[in-house]
Structure formats: structure tokens, C-alpha cells
Residue, then its C-alpha position, 0 to 999 in steps of 0.5 A: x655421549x653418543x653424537x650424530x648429525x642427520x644428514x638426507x635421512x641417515x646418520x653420519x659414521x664415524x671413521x676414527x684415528x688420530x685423524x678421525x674421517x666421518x662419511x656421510x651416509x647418503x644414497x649418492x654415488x657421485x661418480x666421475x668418468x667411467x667407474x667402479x661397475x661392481x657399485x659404489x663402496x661405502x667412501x663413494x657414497x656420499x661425503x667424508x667429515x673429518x674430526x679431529x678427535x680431542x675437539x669433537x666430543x667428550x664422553x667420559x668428562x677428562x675435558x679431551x674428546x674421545x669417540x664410542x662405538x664407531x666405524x674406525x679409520x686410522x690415521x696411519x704415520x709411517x714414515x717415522x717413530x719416536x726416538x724413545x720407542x724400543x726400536x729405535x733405542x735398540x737401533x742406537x744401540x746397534x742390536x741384531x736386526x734392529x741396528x739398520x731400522x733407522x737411516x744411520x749415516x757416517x758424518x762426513x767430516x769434523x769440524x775445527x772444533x771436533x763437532x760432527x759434519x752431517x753427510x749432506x745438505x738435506x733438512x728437516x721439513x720444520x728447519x735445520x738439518x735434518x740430520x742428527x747426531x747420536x753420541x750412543x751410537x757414533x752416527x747421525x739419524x735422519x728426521x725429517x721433521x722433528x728430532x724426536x722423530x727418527x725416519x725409519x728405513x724402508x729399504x730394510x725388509x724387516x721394517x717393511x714386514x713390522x709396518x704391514x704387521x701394523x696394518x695387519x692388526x688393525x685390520x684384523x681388529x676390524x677397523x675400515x682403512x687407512x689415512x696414510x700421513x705423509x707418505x711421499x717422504x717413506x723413501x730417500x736416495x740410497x747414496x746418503x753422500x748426495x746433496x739436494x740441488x739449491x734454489x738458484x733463486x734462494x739457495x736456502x731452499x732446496x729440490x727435493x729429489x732425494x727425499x720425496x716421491x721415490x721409486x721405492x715409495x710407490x712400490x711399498x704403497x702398492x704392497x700396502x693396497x694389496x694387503x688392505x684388498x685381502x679384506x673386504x671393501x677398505x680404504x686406503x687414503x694418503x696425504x700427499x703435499x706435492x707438485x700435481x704430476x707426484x700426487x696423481x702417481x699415488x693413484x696408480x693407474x688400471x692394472x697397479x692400483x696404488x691409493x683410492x685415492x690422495x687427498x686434493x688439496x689444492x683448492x685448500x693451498x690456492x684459497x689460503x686467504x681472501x685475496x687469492x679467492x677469485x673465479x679464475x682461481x676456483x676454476x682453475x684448481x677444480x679443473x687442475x684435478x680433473x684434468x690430471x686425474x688418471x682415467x676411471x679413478x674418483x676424485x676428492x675435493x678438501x676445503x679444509x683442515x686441521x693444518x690450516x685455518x678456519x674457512x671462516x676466517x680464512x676466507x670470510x664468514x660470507x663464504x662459509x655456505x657459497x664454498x661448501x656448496x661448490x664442494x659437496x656438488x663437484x663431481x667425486x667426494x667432498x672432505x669437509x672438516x668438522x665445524x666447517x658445517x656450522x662456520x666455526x672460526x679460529x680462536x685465539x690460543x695464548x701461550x700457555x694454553x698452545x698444545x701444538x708441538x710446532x706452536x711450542x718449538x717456536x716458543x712465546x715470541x713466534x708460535x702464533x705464527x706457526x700453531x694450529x690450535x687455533x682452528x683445532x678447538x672444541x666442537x660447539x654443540x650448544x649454547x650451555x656448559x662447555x658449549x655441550x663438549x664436555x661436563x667436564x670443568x676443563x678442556x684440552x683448548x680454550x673454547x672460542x668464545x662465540x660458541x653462544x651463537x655458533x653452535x649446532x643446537x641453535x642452527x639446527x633450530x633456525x630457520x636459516x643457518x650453515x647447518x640447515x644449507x649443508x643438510x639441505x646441499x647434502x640432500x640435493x646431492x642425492x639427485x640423478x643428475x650429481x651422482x653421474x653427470x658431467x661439469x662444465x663451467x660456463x661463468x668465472x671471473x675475478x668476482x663470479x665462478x659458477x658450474x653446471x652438472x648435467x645428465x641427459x634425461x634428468x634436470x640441469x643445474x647451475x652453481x653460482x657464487x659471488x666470490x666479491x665482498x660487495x653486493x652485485x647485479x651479474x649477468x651471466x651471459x657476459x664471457x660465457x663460454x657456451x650459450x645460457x638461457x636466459x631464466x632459472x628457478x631458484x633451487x636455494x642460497x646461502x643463509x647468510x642471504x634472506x632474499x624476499x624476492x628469490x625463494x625456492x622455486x622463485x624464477x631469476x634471470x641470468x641477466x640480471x641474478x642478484x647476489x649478496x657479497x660471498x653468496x652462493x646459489x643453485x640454480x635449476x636449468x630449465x628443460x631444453 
């Protein structure tokens, strides 16, 4: 069961792993600053859609998704393995070269009861200490999520050749890059003795300046991307949770390339809910990524994911169309998540049907709060069987129960829908004036955000969204930072509005521009 969306006249590619990345392929080269002159590669070219495989389509009927016959991205975890694999039972064991594949350290002192002191105050991403205590081997293990999975020990030259063996494989197997997961914890300080500074506010929160971001990390990462160049046109992209100063590090700079890029993901943890969704904050997360952005590299822009919520229930149902618009026409490649396209929203998972490891770590009482299986239910591709899933009579989460009306048949059918917006944004990105023209952001506020992309010689266009949940009248002239005209044509809104008054190519007033709670539209400037 093959899947495919039509996106401006050319099917999407799947890039597949345990985090699959599906690239629009469109005729755009949404460039930013000056760029790659030798042409765009294929992650520049148009937008990545990233699936999470298990939800997006099943194809042999086991009720759990799988993809065929696809483009191949994977999902590359370095930082640590499972404490069954051989390595590590060949670590705990203390064999040949394998004993020091693990960070191993002595504990630092027993306490009343004879029980192991661990040998610092570090912890584990998911709580509690991040050290755990091996009867086998008379040492504790580094983990710096779950205890299941010990960090491996990057400062061992055998493992830092294993790792490139790794990728090695899979590139010679012909798969097209890599999504490098949580690559700021490869490396911790040398001096396992130390303590990480506390909080002076909190002292149950820790700075992490032995456990991230070490000099050690971005050396490997640079032997990473020399490796991947070998081959042709690759991709290495890394997920990067971090202060804005580490994560455009990860970019490298002119002469020492490290990443493509790192995943942005600041206007995902700046809009985490209604309340925090205003103007000010969408200006200020854009421009934060511009502004960092070391000179000739390419950004990105993340909405959303399969870490955090649903936009439409995160944000609103009403802003499903008005946020995509902003992030498939801001300069750089936009990331959406599948669903997102057709405003998908979270779905309640009860406790015997919770798959998340972290869901299930925090039992029955407390695992809603922490499980994201919710926003990681199946892809509803109709209004039949499965919601066009599977024909399988099971699957791996429950399918939320709204996909008879939200699914990609019946927005493909309609005349407006999400689908039929972000097919028709998707197109408009083809244009000129997106591919290498410059932002600017003349209106935002509490209630208004709004950018415009221009190039000289070539048609200017306005972005301008009601972020308010109540219908408004604005006038853009009001607080803008340089002058407007006073009219624009109308290019196309969000669907959720079905305005008589402004359809495509209708004339508005910038004085005086309608808007419906959470709408989105985009504006045609008219020539100076």
C-alpha cells in the first residue's frame, strides 16, 4: 500500500527511519543569505514532512505502520545503547576492548547501610540519578535517560570507529542522511568526580556544563559530516534542545561544516499553548533564528512533532492553516509533522492502551501527563475501515475518533480544507520572490503578526495572521515599523474562513483588513 500526496505537481519522497522525514518535491529553493552556489540539494528544494512511521500507513495488515519502496533517512541515536546489547554485557563483564565502551566510574563512597554513593550529583534527563549501580561489574554506568540505556563513551576510539561503522553501512546500503538524536549529551567532562552547579533558585535543577554540549562533541560531529560528504549529496541533521548560542554551534561555520543544519525548534517550545501564542512571540522566535544564524547556512522552521501535541490542540483548531502558512513561507525549509497538513489533533490514550516508554515509567496515576501517544496516533487517510490505515482489525493506538471528519479523502474532496490551504501555500512557495527574497515584519502585536517576502523585480507579498480568538477589524498602518500601502489583493486565507467579500484576487484595505479568529491570509503587494 503505497501513500503519496500531490504537492505543486510532484509527489512527496519519503525519507524513512524510526523518525521517517518526507521532503516535498517542489521546484523551490527557499534560499536565505547568500547560498549554496553549486544549487540547491534535494532538503533545500522544497519542505520535509516528517512521519512517524507506526502511524502513517500499514501495509502488510499487523495494525502497526510500516513504509515501502522509499527514500531512506534514518533516525541516527548515538548517544547510547540498550543495556542488553552485546557490547555492553561484554562491558559489564570487563572484556578486552569492550570494558571501557561504557562510562564506568567508581562509586564515591558507601553509605550507613553498605549501599554505593554514586560519584556525582549529575541526573538522568527522565529523574533521578543518572548513574546506576552494576553488581556484575562492582562499578556504576552513566544513563543519561533511562537506566535501560547506558551512554556509550565517545572519549574510546574503538567506539568512536564502531559509530562511523554504523553509518558507513547504512550509507553504503544507500540510504540519504541522517537525523542525528540528541546529540549534545554524546560527551561528558573527563573528571567524573565533578558535581554540576545548582540552581541558586532551585537547587534540584542542575547547569549542565559537564553533560552537554562538550568540546569533544562537536569534534566527532565534524568527523561525522566528513564521513557523510564522501558520498553523494547526504544530509546530516541533528536534534539539538538547547540554549540558542549551543545550538547554532552545531552549524559549524564556513571552513569546519559540522551539521546542514539543527533542528529549530523554538517557535515549537515558545507556542506550547494558547496563552503564550501572540505576535510579539512568533516575531521574536523567527528573528531569533535569523539572527544567530551563522553567515551562508540554511534555516529551518518546526511546528511541530512527535514530542509535543497536536497544533490543533495545542494552539487551536483555528490556527491549524494561519501557522503552516507562516512556516512554509519564512525563508529556509519548513518541518511539518504528519497530520499537521489536515489539523489532526491529540487523542485520549488510556492506560492499557499507552506504548510510550515514558507514559508507562509513570504508571496509571501520572502517565497522561507525560506520554506522547496522544499526538502519535494513526494517520486518517479516510472515513472507512481503520480510517484507511490498515485492514488489519488492530492497531498499535487507538485511532481518535474524529477521523470520519478529519481525514485526507474528505479534504482532498472539499472545497476548502487544511489540505487543499497547504497544497495551494505549498504551490505559491514556488515563486520568485520566496525562493530568494528577503523577511521583513512590518506588523505584530499581542493580537497581529504579520511578514513580507520581497525581491526586487518580482511581485511583494504580505503574511498576516490573527493570532486573537475573537473576530477583528485591523489596521495594519497602526505601529508599523515602515510605510504600507494602503491596498493589497487578496492571494488566499485559511479555510476555516469562507469570506464572500474577499476571495482570490479580491482588493482589501490595509486599514481596515477583516480577519476571523486565528486566520491567516496572504497578501499580494501591489507594484511600487
Amino acid at each position: 500500500m503505497q501513500r503519496s500526496y500531490m504537492f505543486a505537481g510532484a509527489f512527496v519522497v519519503l525519507f524513512v527511519g524510526i523518525i521517517v522525514i518526507v521532503v516535498v518535491c517542489v521546484s523551490s529553493m527557499n534560499g536565505w543569505k547568500e547560498h549554496n552556489a553549486d544549487g540547491p540539494k534535494f532538503w533545500e528544494q522544497g519542505g520535509v514532512y516528517q512521519v512517524y512511521p507506526r502511524s502513517f500507513g500499514d501495509s502488510d495488515g499487523d495494525g502497526t505502520g510500516d513504509l515501502m519502496g522509499l527514500k531512506v533517512v534514518l533516525d541516527f541515536v548515538p548517544n547510547h545503547s540498550s543495556n542488553l546489547h552485546e557490547w555492553f554485557t561484554k562491558s559489564e563483564a570487563r572484556e578486552g576492548n569492550y570494558t571501557d565502551y561504557y562510562v564506568w566510574a567508581e562509586a564515591k563512597d558507601y553509605d550507613k547501610n553498605n549501599t554505593p554513593i554514586p560519584p556525582n550529583n549529575w541526573m538522568s534527563e527522565f529523574g533521578g540519578s543518572a548513574w546506576e549501580w552494576s553488581g556484575i561489574r562492582g562499578q556504576f554506568y552513566y544513563h543519561q535517560f533511562l537506566a535501560e540505556q547506558p551512554d556509550l563513551n565517545y572519549r574510546n576510539e574503538h567506539v568512536k570507529e564502531e559509530m562511523k561503522n554504523v553509518l558507513r553501512f547504512w550509507l553504503d546500503k544507500g540510504v540519504d542522511g541522517f537525523r542525528v538524536d540528541a546529540v549534545k549529551y554524546l560527551v561528558e567532562a573527563q573528571d567524573l568526580n565533578l558535581d554540576e552547579p545548582t540552581d541558586s533558585d532551585n537547587p534540584e535543577l542542575l547547569h549542565h556544563i559537564f553533560t552537554t554540549n562538550q568540546p569533544e562533541t562537536f569534534q566527532i560531529l565534524r568527523e561525522w559530516r566528513e564521513l557523510v560528504d564522501k558520498y553523494h549529496e547526504k544530509v546530516l541533521m541533528v536534534e539539538v534542545y538547547s540554549e540558542v548560542e549551543d545550538v547554532m554551534k552545531y552549524y559549524g561555520n564556513q571552513s569546519v561544516p559540522l551539521a546542514h543544519f539543527p533542528f529549530n525548534f523554538f517557535m515549537l517550545e515558545a507556542l506550547n499553548n494558547r496563552s503564550t501564542l501572540n505576535g510579539y512571540a512568533l516575531k521574536d522566535t523567527i528573528s531569533l533564528w535569523l539572527d544567530y544564524m551563522p553567515e551562508g547556512k540554511w534555516p529551518n522552521w518546526v511546528l511541530g512533532n512527535h514530542d509535543n501535541g497536536r497544533v490543533a490542540s495545542r494552539l487551536g483548531k483555528d490556527m491549524v492553516d494561519a501557522l503552516n502558512m507562516v512556516v512554509l513561507l519564512l525563508p529556509g525549509t519548513p518541518v511539518t509533522y504528519n497530520g499537521e497538513e489536515i489539523g489532526m489533533e491529540n487523542t485520549f490514550i488510556s492506560w492499557e492502551d499507552t506504548r510510550d516508554p515514558e507514559g508507562c515509567r509513570w504508571g496509571p496515576d501520572h502517565y497522561q501527563e507525560h506520554s506522547r501517544d496522544p499526538e502519535r496516533t494513526p494517520m486518517q487517510w479516510n472515513d472507512g475501515h481503520m480510517a484507511g490505515f490498515t485492514n488489519g482489525n488492530n492497531t498499535w493506538l487507538p485511532i481518535n475518533a474524529n477521523y470520519q471528519e478529519i481525514n485526507v479523502a474528505a479534504q482532498k474532496n472539499a472545497t476548502h480544507s487544511h489540505l487543499k490551504f497547504y497544497q495551494h501555500v505549498t504551490e505559491i512557495r514556488q515563486e520568485e520572490t520566496f525562493k530568494r527574497g528577503k523577511v521583513t515584519f512590518p506588523t505584530y502585536d499581542d493580537s497581529t503578526f504579520s511578514f513580507i517576502r520581497s525581491l526586487e523585480g518580482h511581485p511583494s507579498y504580505l503574511a498576516v495572521v490573527n493570532v486573537a480568538t475573537v473576530n477583528r477589524t485591523v489596521n495594519l498602518h497602526l505601529g508599523a515599523n515602515f510605510q504600507l500601502p494602503d491596498k493589497a489583493e487578496m492571494v488566499i486565507h485559511s479555510s476555516t474562513s469562507v469570506a464572500k467579500e474577499t476571495p482570490s484576487g479580491s482588493t482589501v484595505f490595509l486599514d481596515s483588513l477583516t480577519l476571523v479568529a486565528g486566520e491567516g491570509v496572504l497578501l499580494k503587494l501591489p507594484e511600487d
